[in-house]
C-alpha positions as CSV (number, residue, x, y, z in Angstrom):
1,X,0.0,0.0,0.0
2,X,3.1,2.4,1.0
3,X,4.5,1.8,-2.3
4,X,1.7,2.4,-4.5
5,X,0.9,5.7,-2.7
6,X,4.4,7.3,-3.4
7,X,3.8,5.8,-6.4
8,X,0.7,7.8,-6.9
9,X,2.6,11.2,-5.4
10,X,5.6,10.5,-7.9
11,X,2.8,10.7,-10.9
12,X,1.8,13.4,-9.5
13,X,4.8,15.7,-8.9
14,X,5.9,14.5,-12.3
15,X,2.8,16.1,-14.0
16,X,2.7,19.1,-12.1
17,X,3.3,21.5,-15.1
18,X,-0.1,20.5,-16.4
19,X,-1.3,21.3,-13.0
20,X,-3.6,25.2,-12.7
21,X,-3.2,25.5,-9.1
22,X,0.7,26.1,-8.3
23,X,-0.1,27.0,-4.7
24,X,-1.5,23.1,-4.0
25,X,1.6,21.6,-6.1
26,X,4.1,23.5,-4.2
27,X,2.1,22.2,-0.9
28,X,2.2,19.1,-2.5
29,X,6.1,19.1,-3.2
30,X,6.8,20.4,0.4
31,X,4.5,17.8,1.8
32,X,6.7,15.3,-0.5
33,X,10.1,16.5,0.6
34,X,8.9,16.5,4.5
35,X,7.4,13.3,4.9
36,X,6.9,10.9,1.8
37,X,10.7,10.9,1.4
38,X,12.3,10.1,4.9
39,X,9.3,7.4,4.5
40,X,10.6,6.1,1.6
41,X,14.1,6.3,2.8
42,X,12.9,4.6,5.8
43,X,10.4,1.6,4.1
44,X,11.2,1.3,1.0
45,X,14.5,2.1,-0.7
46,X,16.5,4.9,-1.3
47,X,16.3,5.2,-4.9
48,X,12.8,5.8,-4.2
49,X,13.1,8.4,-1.7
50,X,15.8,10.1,-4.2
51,X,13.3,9.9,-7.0
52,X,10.8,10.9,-4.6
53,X,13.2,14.3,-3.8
54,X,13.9,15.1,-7.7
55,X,10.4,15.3,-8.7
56,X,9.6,17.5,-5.7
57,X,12.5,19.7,-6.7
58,X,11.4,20.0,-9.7
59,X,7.6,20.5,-9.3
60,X,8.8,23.6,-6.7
61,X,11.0,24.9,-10.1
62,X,8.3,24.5,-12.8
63,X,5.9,26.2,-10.2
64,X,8.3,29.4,-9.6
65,X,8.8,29.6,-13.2
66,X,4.8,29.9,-13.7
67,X,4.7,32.5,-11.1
68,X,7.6,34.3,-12.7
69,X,6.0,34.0,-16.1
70,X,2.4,35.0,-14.6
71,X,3.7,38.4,-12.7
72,X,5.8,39.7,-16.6
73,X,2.5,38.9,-17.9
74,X,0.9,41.3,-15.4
């Protein structure tokens, strides 16, 4: 169950430029970085919890480029 889960959150975080709400993938990539990966670290293995960590890292990046982008635009 633990594995599909992060499973599920590593979709997510991976498809987080198609996301419209930057604010909950940001949450979302925090959330990731706090918890899901010292629990992947922890249960699983640490290629997953370093997987976990890249695609957080780079949700948080694609989000402050769209809020770069959205405030030139304004």
């Amino acid at each position: 169950m633990l594995f599909i889960k992060l499973a599920e959150r590593l979709y997510d975080l991976r498809h987080a430029a198609d996301y419209i709400h930057a604010t909950e993938v940001v949450h979302m990539a925090q959330e990731t970085l706090a918890i899901d990966v010292q629990i992947a670290y922890t249960y699983l293995d640490p290629a997953i919890g370093h997987t976990l960590k890249e695609a957080a890292q780079q949700a948080l990046k694609v989000c402050n480029l769209k809020e770069t982008e959205g405030a030139k635009q304004k």
